[in-house]
N, C-alpha and C positions, 0 to 999 in steps of 0.2 A: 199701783200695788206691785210688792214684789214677790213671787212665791219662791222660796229656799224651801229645798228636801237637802237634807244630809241622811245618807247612808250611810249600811252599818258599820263598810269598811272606814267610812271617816271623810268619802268624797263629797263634795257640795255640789248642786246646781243648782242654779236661779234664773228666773226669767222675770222680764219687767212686762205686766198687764196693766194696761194705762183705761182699758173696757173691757171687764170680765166678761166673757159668754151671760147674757140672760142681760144685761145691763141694756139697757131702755134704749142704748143707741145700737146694741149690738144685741137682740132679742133674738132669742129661741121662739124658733118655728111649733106648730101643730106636731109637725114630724116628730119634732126632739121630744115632744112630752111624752108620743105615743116609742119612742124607742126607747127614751130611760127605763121606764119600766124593764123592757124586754134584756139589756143591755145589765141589768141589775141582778134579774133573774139567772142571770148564765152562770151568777158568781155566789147567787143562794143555797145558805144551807139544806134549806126547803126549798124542792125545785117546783116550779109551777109548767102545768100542761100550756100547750098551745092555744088550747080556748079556753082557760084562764086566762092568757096574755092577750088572746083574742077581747073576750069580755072585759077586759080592762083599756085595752086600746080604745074600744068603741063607747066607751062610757068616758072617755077622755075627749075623742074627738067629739061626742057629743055636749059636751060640758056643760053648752050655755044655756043648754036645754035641760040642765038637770035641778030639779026645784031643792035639791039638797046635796051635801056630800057625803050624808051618811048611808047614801044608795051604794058607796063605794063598799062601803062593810059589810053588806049581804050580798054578793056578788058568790058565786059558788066557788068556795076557795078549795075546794077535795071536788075529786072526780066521780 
């Protein structure tokens, strides 16, 4: 796969990924699921607390213990 950004002065760059990140040979860690979030948050309109990010980290690393994902949705989104 090749990824091109042109920008807005009109310059190119590209790079050839032959295994995206997340790709079955090249998997994302526990870690990486639990820091997307956090890594996402930094750039939200809507910023979330630490134990929001907390509460969501631990409901991630706990995953395969969770009899649904719609526990993700009652999670205390306001402080």
């Amino acid at each position: 796969m090749t990824v091109r950004v042109k920008l807005k002065g009109g310059a190119e760059h590209f790079i050839r990924v032959d295994k995206a990140f997340g790709h079955p040979e090249k998997p994302a860690s526990l870690a990486d699921g639990v820091q997307k979030p956090k890594a996402c948050a930094e750039m939200s309109v809507i910023p979330l607390s630490d134990k929001q990010l907390g509460l969501t980290g631990d409901f991630i690393n706990h995953l395969d213990k969770q009899p649904t994902l719609s526990t993700l949705h009652h999670l205390p989104w306001s402080d």
